[in-house]
Z-matrix of the N, CA and C atoms (Angstrom, degrees):
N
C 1 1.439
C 2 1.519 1 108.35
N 3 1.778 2 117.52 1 131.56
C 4 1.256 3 111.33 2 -171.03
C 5 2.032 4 96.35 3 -86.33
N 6 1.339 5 101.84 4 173.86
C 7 1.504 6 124.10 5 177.79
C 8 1.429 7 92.37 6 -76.27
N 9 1.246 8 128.03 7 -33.86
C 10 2.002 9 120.37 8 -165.42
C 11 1.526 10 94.57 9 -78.87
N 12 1.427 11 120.57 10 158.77
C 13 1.100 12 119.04 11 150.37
C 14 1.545 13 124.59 12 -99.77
N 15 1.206 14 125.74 13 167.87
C 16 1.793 15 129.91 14 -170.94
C 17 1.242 16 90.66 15 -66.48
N 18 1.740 17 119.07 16 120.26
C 19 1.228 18 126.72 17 155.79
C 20 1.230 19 110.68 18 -36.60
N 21 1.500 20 126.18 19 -87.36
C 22 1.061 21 128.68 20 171.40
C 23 1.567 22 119.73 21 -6.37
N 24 1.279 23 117.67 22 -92.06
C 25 1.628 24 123.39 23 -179.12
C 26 1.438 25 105.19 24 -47.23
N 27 1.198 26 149.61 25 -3.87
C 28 1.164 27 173.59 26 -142.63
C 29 1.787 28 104.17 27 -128.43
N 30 1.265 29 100.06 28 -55.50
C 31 1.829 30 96.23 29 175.82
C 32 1.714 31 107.51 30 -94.68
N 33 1.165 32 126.63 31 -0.94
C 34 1.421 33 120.81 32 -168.06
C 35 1.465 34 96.58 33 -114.18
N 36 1.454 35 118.56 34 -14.14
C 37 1.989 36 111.89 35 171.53
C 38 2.024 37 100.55 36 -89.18
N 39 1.600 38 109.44 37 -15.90
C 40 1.286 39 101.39 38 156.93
C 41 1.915 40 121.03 39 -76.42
N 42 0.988 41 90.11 40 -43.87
C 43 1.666 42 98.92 41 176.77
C 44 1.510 43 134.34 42 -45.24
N 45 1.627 44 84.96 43 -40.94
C 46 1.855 45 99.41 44 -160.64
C 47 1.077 46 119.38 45 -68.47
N 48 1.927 47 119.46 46 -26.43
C 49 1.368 48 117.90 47 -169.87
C 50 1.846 49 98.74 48 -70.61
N 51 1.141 50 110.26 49 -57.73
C 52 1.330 51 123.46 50 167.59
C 53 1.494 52 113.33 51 -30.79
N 54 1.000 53 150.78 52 -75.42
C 55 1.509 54 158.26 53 145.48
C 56 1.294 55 104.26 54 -19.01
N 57 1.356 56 139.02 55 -72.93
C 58 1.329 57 116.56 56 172.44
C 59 1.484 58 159.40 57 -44.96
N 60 2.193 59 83.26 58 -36.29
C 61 1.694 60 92.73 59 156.40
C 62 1.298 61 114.64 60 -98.33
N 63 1.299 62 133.90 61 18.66
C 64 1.431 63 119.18 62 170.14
C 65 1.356 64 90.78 63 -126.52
N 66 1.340 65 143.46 64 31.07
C 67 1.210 66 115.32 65 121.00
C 68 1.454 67 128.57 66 -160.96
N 69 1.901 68 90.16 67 60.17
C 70 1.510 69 115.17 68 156.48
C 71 1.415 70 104.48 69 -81.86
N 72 1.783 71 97.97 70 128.69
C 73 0.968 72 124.41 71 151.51
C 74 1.535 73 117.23 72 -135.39
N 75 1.216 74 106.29 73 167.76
C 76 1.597 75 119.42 74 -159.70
C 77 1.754 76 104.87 75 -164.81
N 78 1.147 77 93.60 76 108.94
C 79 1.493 78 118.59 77 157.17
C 80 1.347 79 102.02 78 82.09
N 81 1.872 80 119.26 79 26.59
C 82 1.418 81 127.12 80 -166.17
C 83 1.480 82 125.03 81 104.75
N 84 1.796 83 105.51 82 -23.29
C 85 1.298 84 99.05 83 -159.60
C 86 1.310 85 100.93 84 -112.96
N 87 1.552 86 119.03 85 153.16
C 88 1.816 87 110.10 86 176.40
C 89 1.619 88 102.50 87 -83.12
N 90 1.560 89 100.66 88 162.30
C 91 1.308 90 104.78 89 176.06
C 92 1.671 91 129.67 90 -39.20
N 93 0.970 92 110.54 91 -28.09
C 94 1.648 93 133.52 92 -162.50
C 95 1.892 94 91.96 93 -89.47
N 96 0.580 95 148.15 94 -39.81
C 97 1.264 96 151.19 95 153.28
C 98 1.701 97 117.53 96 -35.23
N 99 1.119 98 101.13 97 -78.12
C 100 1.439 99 126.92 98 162.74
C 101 1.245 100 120.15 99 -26.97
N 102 1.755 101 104.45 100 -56.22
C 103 1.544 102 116.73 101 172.44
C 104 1.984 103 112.70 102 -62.66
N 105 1.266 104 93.42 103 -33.04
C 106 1.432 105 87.58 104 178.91
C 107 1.331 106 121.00 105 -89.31
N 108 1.388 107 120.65 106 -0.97
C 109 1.637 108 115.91 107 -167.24
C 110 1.945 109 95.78 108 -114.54
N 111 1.503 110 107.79 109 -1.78
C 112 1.075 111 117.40 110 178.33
C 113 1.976 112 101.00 111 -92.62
N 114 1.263 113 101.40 112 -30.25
C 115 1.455 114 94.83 113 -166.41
C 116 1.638 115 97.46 114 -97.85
N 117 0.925 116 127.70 115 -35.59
C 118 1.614 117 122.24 116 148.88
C 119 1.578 118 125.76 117 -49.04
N 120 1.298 119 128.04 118 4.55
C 121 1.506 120 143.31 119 -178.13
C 122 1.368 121 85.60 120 -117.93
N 123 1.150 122 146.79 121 -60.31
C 124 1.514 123 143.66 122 -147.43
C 125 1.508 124 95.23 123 -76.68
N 126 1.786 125 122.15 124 -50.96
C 127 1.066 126 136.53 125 -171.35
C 128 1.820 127 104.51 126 -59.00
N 129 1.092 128 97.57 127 -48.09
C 130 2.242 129 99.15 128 177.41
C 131 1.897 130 98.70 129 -54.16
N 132 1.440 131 110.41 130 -54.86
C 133 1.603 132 124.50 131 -156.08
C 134 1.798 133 80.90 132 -54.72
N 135 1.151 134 118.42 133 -46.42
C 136 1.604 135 114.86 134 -160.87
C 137 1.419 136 113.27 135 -48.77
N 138 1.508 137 92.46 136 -58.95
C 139 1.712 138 118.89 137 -163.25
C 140 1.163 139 103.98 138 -74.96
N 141 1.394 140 131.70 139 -3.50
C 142 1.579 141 138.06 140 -163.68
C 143 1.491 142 88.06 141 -118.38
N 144 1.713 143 146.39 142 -31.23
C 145 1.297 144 110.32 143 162.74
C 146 1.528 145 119.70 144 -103.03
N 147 1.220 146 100.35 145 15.78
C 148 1.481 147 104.72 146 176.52
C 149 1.938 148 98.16 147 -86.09
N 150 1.453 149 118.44 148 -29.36
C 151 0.985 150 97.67 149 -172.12
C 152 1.692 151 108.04 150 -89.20
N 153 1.642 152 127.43 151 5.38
C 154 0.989 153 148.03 152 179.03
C 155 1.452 154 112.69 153 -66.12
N 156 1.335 155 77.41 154 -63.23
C 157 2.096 156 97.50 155 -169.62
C 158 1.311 157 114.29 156 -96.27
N 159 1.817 158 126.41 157 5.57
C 160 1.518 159 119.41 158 142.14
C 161 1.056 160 122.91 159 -108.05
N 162 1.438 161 124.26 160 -7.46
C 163 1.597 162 120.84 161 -174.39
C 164 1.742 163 105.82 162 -119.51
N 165 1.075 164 109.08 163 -67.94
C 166 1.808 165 118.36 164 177.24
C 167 1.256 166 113.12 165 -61.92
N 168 0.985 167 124.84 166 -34.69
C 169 1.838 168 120.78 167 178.46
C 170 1.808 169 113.10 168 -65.81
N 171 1.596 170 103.76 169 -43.35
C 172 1.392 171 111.84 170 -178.02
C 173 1.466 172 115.45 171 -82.36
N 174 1.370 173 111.66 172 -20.91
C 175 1.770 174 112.60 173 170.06
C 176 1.000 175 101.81 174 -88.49
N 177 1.477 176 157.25 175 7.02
C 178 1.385 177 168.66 176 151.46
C 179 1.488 178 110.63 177 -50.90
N 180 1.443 179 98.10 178 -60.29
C 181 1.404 180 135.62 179 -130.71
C 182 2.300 181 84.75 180 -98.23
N 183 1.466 182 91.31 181 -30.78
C 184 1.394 183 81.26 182 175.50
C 185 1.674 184 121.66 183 -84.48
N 186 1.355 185 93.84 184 -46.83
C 187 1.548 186 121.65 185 -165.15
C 188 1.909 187 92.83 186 -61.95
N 189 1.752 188 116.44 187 -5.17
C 190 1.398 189 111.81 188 170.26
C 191 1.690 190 121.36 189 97.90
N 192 1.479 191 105.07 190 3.80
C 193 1.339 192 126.75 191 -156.58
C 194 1.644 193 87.50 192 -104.07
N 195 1.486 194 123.57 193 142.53
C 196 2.027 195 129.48 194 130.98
C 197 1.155 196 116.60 195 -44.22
């Protein structure tokens, strides 16, 4: 076994992370997609208990209702 390591395997353990996230895709879509239709889902979940727990919880809470 030499002291050098395989250039090669050497430029492709730099490469791979890179290659994998730019061009994962899944179910058609590239990652970058994904990231955004995921952060547009998180963004609805937000605004949907914010409008829970300042508006519907306290007209609940009057009208005598949990």
């Amino acid at each position: 076994m030499s002291a050098h390591s395989d250039p090669v395997a050497g430029a492709a353990t730099k490469l791979a992370p890179a290659v994998t996230v730019g061009g994962a895709t899944i179910a058609g879509f590239q990652l970058q997609d994904w990231v955004l239709l995921l952060t547009g889902a998180y963004a609805v979940l937000q605004i949907s208990f914010l409008l829970w727990d300042r508006f519907v919880k306290p007209w609940r809470a009057r009208r005598g209702r949990k």
